[in-house]
Structure formats: C-alpha cells, structure tokens
C-alpha positions in Angstrom: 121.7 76.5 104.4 124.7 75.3 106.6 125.7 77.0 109.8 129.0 78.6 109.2 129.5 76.9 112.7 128.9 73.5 111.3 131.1 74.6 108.1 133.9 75.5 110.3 133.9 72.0 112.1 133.5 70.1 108.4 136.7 71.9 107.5 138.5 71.3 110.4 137.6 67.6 111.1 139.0 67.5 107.7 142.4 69.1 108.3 142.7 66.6 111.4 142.5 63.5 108.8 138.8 62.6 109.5 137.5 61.1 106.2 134.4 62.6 104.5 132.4 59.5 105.5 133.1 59.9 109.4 132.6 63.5 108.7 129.4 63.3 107.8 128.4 60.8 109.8 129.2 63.2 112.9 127.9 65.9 112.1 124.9 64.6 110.4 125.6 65.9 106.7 125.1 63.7 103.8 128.7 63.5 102.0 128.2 65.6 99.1 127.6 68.1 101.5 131.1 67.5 103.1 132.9 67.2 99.9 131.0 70.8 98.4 132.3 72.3 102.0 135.4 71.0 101.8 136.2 72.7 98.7 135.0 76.0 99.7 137.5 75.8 102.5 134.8 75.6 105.1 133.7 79.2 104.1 130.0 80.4 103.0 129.1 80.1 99.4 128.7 83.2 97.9 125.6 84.6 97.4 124.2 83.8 93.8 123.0 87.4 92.3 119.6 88.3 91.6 118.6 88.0 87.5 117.7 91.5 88.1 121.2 92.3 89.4 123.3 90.9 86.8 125.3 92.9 84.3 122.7 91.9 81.2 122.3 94.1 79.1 118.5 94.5 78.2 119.0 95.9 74.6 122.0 92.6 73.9 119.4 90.2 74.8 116.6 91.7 72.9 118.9 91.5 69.5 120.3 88.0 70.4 116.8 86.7 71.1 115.6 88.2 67.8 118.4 86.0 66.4 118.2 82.9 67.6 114.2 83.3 66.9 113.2 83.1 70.7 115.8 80.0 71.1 117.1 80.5 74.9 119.1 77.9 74.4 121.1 78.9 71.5 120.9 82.9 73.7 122.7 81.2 76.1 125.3 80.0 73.6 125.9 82.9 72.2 126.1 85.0 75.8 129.0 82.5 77.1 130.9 82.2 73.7 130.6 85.2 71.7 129.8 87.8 74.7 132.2 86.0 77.3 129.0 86.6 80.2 129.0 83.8 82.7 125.9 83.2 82.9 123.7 79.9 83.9 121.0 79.6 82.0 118.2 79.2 84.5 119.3 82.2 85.3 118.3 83.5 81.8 115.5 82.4 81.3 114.2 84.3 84.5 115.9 87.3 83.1 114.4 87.1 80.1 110.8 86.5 81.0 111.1 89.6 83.8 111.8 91.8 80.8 109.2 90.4 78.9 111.4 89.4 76.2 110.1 85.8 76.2 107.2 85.8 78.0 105.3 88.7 76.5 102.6 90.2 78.4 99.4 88.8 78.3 96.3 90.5 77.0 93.6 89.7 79.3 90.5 91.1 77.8 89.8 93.0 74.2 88.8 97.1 74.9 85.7 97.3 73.2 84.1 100.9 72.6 82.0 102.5 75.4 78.3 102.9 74.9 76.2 103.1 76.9 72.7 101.5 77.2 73.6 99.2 74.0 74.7 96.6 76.3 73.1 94.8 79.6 74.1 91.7 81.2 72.1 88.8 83.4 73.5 86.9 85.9 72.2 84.4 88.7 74.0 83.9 91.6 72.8 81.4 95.1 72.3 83.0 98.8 71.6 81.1 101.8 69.3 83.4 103.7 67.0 82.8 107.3 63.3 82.5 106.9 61.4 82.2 109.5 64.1 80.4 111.7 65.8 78.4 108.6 68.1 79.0 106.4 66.9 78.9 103.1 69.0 78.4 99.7 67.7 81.2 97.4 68.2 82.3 93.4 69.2 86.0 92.9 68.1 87.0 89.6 70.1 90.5 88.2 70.0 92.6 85.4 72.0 95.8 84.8 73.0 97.6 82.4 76.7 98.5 81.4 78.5 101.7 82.4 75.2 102.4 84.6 74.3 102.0 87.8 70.7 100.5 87.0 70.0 97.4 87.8 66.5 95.1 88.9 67.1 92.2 91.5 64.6 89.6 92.5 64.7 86.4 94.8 63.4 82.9 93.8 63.3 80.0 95.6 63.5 78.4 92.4 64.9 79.5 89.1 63.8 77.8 85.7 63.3 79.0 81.9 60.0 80.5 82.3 60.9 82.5 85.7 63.4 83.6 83.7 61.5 85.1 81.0 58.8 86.2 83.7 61.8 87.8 85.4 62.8 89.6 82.0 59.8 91.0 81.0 59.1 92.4 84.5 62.4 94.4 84.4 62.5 95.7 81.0 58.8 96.7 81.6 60.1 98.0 84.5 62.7 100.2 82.6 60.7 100.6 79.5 64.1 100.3 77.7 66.0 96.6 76.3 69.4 97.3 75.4 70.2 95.6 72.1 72.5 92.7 73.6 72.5 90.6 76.9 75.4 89.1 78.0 74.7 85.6 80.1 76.5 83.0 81.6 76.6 79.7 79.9 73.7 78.8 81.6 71.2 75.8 80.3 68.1 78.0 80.9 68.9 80.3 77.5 71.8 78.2 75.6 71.3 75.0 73.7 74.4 74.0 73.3 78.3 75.1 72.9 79.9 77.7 74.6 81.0 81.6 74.5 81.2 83.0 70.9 80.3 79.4 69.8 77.1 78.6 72.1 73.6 78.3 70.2 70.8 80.5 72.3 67.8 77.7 72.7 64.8 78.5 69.9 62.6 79.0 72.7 64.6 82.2 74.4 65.8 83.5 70.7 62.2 84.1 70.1 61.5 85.8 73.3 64.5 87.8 73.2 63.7 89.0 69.5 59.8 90.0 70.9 61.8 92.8 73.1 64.2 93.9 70.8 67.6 92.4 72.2 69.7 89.3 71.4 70.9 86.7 73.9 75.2 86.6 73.9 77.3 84.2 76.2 80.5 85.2 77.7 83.5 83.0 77.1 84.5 80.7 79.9 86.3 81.9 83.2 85.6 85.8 81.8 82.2 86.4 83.5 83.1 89.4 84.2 81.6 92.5 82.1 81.4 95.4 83.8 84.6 96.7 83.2 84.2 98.0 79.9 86.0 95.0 78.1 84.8 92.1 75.8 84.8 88.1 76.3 82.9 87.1 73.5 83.4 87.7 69.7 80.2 87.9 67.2 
C-alpha cells in the first residue's frame, strides 16, 4: 500500500512535467505504479468491498448456479450481462463458496447408531518415560469401550503379535465381557494387508479374535478417531 504522502508527490512531480521514468526512479516506485497513481489523480484507491458486503443476492445466485450447472464462469456472464452487477469474478467465486453454493459443506464422519458395549476399540501409542535415571521409549497398550468410560492400559517395552494377544485376553478376562467389534489402527500386528474397509485381518488374529467372540475392524486412514460416536469404516 502506497503512502498517500508518496501518492501526493507521484502526482505532483507529474504536474511539474517530470516523466513517469524519473518519477519512479525518485521516489523508488516501479512505473506501473506511477502510471496506476497517476490516473487516480494521486488519490487512494478505493477500498475493494468485502464478498460478504456486496449487493448479491444469495437466492439470484442460487438459481443462476442451478442454471449454468455449477459453471461460475458462465454465473459470472450472466451476473454482468443479464443482471447488469459489476462484479469481478474472483470475487464470485469467494462469494459463492462462503454461501456454500459451490463448495458444499463437507461431511466429515457417517452418525452411526449409539450402543453401547457393541463396540470397543485398541490403540497403541509410544511414551518416553525415566527408569531408573534413563529415559526409556515405552508401548502403551489400550482398550476401551465406546460411549463408556472403561478402559485397561498396560506398558511394554516391546509390543509384538503375541503381546498383543496376551494383552487381549488379560483385559477381556479382566472385564469378563468382548464387545462384538474392535476397531484398530492399520497396524501390521492384526492386518495382512490393505487398508480401512478394505484391509484383510491376518489368519492368525481372525482366529483368536473369533475364540472371544469379537471381530477385528480397521479404521479408514487419517480417521483414528472413534470415540465420538461416528463411523470411519464401512462393512
């Protein structure tokens, strides 16, 4: 943004008979700077108006975008010829998407009914902890159930397929209860191969699973999180 200073002296230089090179040159502007200041008359531009400002009317550009059949370039047409609205089409476009005309709003997660104990879900996560003077790179090991506040956490300093299945039977011992699915990570220890809806649980954990009554389910990618009464995976 130019000083309105330095605007004022671009103008004036110019009424004196300075040309837009020596202009610029002073005052350290490039020239197409001049030039645009020069034919303001040395005065501020004036402020562009927000998209959210303009005089567009939400229920027009609902119907024109229905049709042109989502074309904003053919809206934009139709705006400046038909509706006589100045309006630059950049300026649209940011219009359109804050009314969610042409960016609709995204549906994060699928609602999924809420019942509880029919669902629990595993997870692993790594903690650096001090034993004994060092620190220590550790395995946290939890299970919970959904829409419930019971869970069973251990520590390993190692974490393989058969601490795994050590760690499940001692916590649905430990409840006496195996919800019918378990929602897991991706992680090698219970999938074979593929991913989310798609992934194939390893023989080996199918079978233990099946000996307590519950079926092994990975989420999808980048939707780890279950506990909010939504679904990432589709069976």
């Amino acid at each position: 943004m130019i000083e309105t200073d330095k605007r004022k002296a671009v103008f004036l230089l110019h009424q004196e008979g300075h040309s837009v090179r020596e202009i610029a040159r002073l005052l350290s502007l490039s020239r197409n700077t001049v030039r645009a200041i020069i034919a303001q008359g040395g005065a501020p531009p004036a402020p562009r108006p927000r998209a959210d400002k303009l005089p567009l009317d939400e229920q027009l550009l609902r119907r024109l975008y229905q049709q042109c059949q989502g074309h904003i370039a053919r809206v934009h047409e139709k705006l400046v010829e038909e509706e006589g609205v100045a309006v630059a089409y950049s300026t649209l476009a940011q219009r359109l998407r804050e009314l969610g005309i042409s960016d609709p709003p995204k549906v994060r997660c699928q609602h999924v009914p809420d019942e509880p104990g029919a669902e629990m879900q595993h997870d692993t996560s790594p903690y650096e902890v001090e034993l004994a003077g060092r620190r220590t790179r550790l395995i946290a090991s939890l299970i919970y159930l959904r829409y419930s506040k019971r869970r069973y956490l251990r520590f390993y300093r190692a974490f393989d397929r058969f601490r795994m299945k050590c760690f499940f039977h001692e916590a649905l011992t430990f409840w006496n209860y195996a919800a019918s699915q378990c929602i897991i990570d991706n992680t090698n220890l219970a999938r074979l191969r593929g991913t989310g809806a798609k992934a194939i649980i390893h023989p080996e954990m199918e079978a233990f699973s099946r000996q307590y009554g519950f079926a092994f389910r990975c989420h999808e990618l980048k939707h780890s999180d279950r506990k909010e009464n939504v679904s990432y995976y589709t069976s």
